[in-house]
C-alpha positions as CSV (number, residue, x, y, z in Angstrom):
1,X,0.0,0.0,0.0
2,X,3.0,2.4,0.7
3,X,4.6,1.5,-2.2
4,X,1.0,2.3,-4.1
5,X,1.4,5.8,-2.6
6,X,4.4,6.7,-3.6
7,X,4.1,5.9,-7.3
8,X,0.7,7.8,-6.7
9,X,2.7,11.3,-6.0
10,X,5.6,10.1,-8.1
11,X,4.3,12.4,-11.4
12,X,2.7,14.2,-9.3
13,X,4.6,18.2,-10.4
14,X,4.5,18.5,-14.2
15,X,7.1,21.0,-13.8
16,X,10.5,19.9,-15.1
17,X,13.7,19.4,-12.9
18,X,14.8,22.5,-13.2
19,X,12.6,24.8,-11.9
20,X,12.7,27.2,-8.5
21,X,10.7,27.6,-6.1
22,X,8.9,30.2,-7.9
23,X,7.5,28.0,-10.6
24,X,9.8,29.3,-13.3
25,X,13.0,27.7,-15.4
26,X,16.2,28.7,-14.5
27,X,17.4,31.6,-12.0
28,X,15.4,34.4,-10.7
29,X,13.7,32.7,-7.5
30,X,15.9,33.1,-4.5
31,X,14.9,30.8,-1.1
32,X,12.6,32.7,1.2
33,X,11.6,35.7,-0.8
34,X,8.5,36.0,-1.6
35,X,7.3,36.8,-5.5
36,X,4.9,39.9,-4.7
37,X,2.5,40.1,-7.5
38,X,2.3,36.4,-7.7
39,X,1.3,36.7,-4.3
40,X,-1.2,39.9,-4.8
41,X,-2.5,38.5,-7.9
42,X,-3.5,35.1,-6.1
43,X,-5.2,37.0,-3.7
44,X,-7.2,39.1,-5.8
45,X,-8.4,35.5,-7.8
46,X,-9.4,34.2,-3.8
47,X,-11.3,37.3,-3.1
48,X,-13.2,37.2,-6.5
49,X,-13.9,33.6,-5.9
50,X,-15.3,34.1,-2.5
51,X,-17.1,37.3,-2.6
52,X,-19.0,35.0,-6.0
53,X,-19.7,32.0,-3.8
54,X,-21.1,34.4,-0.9
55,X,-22.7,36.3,-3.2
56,X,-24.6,32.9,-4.2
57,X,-25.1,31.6,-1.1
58,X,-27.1,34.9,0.0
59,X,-29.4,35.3,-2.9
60,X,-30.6,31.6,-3.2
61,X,-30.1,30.6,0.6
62,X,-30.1,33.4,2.9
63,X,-32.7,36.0,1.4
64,X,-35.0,33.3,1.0
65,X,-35.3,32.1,4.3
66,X,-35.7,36.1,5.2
67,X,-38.3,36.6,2.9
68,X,-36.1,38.9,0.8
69,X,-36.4,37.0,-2.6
């Protein structure tokens, strides 16, 4: 069964071997900074995400059971 996990997470990263921490080929990532708009820009997709499914949630669950919709 162990064995079954590991070749499960074996092909797991389809980026290459010589990629940084950062994602990209080559240079450019150093170990423990951080790659800002990455960073901002993932953010901004989470908050967009959320505010939809909230957004969702309160029209067809919440106002309803107010008595709003």
């Amino acid at each position: 069964m162990e064995r079954m996990m590991e070749d499960a997470g074996a092909g797991r990263s389809r980026r290459g071997a010589g990629t940084t921490a950062g994602g990209r080929a080559g240079g450019g990532a150093v170990a423990g900074k951080i790659d800002w708009f990455r960073f901002w820009r993932d953010m901004v997709i989470a908050a967009l995400v959320f505010n939809v499914v909230a957004g969702l949630v309160t029209w067809y669950y919440i106002f309803p059971l107010l008595g709003l919709r």
